[in-house]
C-alpha positions as CSV (number, residue, x, y, z in Angstrom):
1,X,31.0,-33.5,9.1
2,X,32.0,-31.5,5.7
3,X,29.1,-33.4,3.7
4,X,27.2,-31.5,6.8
5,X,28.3,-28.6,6.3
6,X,28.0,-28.5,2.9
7,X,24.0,-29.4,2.8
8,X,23.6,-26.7,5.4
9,X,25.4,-24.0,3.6
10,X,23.3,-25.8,0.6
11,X,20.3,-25.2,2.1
12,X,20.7,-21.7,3.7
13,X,21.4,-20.5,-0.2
14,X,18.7,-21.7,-1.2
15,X,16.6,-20.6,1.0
16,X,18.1,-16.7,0.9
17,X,17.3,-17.2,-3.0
18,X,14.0,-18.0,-2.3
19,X,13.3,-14.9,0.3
20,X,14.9,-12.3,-2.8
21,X,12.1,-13.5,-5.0
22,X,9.1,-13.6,-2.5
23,X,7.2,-10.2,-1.1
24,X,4.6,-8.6,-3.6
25,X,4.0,-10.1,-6.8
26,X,5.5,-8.2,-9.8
27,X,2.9,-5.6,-11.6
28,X,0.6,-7.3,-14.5
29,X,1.3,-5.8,-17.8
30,X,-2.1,-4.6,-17.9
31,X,-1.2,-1.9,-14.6
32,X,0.6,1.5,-15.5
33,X,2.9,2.5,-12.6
34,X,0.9,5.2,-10.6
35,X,2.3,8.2,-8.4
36,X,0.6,9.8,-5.8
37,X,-1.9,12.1,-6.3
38,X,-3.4,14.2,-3.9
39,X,-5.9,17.5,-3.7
40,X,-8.6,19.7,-2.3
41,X,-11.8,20.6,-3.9
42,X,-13.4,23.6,-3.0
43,X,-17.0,25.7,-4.1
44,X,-16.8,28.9,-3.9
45,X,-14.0,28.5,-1.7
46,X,-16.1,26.8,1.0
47,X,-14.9,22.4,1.0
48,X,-16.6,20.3,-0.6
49,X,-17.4,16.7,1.7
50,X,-18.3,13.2,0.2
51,X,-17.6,14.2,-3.6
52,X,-16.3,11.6,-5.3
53,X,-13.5,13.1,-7.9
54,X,-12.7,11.0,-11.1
55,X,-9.8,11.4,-13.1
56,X,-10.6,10.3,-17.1
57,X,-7.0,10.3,-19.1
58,X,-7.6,12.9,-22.0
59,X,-7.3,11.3,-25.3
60,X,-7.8,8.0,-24.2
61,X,-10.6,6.1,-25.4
62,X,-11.2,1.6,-25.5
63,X,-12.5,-1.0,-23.1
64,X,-9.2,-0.3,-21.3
65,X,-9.7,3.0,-20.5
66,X,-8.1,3.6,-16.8
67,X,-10.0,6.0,-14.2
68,X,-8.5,7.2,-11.1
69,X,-10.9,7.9,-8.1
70,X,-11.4,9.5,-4.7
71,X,-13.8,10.6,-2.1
72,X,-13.2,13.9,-0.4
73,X,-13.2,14.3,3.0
74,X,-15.0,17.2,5.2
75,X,-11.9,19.4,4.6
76,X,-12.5,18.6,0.6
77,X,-9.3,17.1,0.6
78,X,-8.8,13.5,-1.8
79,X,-6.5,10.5,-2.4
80,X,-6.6,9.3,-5.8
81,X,-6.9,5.5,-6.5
82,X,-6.5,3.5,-9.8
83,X,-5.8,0.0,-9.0
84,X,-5.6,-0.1,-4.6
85,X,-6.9,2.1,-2.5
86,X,-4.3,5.6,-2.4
87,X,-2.1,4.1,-5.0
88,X,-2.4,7.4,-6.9
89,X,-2.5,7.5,-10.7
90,X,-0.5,6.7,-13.8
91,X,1.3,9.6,-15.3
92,X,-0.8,12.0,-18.3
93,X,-3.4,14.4,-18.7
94,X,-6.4,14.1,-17.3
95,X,-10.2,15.7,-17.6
96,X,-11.4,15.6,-13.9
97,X,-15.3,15.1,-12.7
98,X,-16.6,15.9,-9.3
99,X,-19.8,14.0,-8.7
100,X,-22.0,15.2,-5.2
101,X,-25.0,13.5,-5.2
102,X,-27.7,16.1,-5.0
103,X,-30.3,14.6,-2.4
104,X,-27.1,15.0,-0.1
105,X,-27.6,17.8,2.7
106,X,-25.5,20.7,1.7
107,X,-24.7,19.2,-1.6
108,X,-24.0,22.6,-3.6
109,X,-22.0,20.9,-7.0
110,X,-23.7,22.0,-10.4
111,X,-24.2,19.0,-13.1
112,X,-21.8,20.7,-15.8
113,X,-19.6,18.8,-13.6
114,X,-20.7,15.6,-13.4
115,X,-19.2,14.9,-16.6
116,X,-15.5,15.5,-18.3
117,X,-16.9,17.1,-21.7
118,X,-18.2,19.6,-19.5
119,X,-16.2,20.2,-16.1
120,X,-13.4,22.3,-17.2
121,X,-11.6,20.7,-14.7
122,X,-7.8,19.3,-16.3
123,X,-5.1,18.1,-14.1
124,X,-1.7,16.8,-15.0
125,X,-0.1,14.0,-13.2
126,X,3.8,13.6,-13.7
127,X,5.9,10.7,-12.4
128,X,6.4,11.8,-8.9
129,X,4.6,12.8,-5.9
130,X,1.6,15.2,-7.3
131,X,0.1,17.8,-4.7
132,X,-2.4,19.6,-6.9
133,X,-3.8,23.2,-6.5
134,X,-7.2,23.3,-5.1
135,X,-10.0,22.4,-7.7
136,X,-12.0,26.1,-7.5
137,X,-15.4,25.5,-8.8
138,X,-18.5,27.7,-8.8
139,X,-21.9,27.5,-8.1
140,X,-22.9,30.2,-11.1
């Protein structure tokens, strides 16, 4: 009976030992830790639907160059991306694109901000929840 006893409680250790190291696998070296990034883009204060917004880190250049993504919705609203979808973005600066493709109906974006050298668009992303002031772009 105690040699019983003693491969039970044996056994329950171990398998409470192996249950604390199961669940997600722990993050590759090659992921930054992201926050959660959200915001609203806006055109001469009217929304702006099915823009996809891109968020290049400022400085940063290499074949591991992280971008953040998101597609807005009809309100013009957007959750960033890096590595899973809504996972939100590593912390930094970042020079922000909004892409509309043009043959869209009511597509209404000017190219100047299709890319970051020309957007004006910068947003900062700090290591915590990030709710971001409305992107106000212009048509002019």
């Amino acid at each position: 009976m105690g040699r019983r006893c003693c491969l039970l409680l044996m056994a329950s250790g171990l398998i409470l030992h192996c249950s604390a190291c199961g669940g997600a696998p722990p993050p590759s070296k090659d992921k930054k830790p992201t926050f959660a990034v959200q915001g609203r883009v806006l055109v001469d204060g009217q929304p702006v639907a099915d823009a996809v917004v891109t968020f290049h880190p400022h400085g940063e250049t290499g074949a591991k160059l992280t971008r953040s993504y998101a597609k807005t919705d009809a309100s013009g609203n957007f959750k960033l991306s890096t590595y899973e979808p809504g996972d939100g973005a590593p912390a930094g600066r970042y020079l922000v694109t909004v892409y509309q493709d043009p043959d869209q109906p009511g597509a209404s974006l000017p190219e100047r901000y299709h890319s970051p050298a020309t957007s004006g668009i910068v947003a900062e992303v700090k290591p915590q929840d990030n709710e971001l002031e409305p992107f106000r772009l212009r048509c002019r």
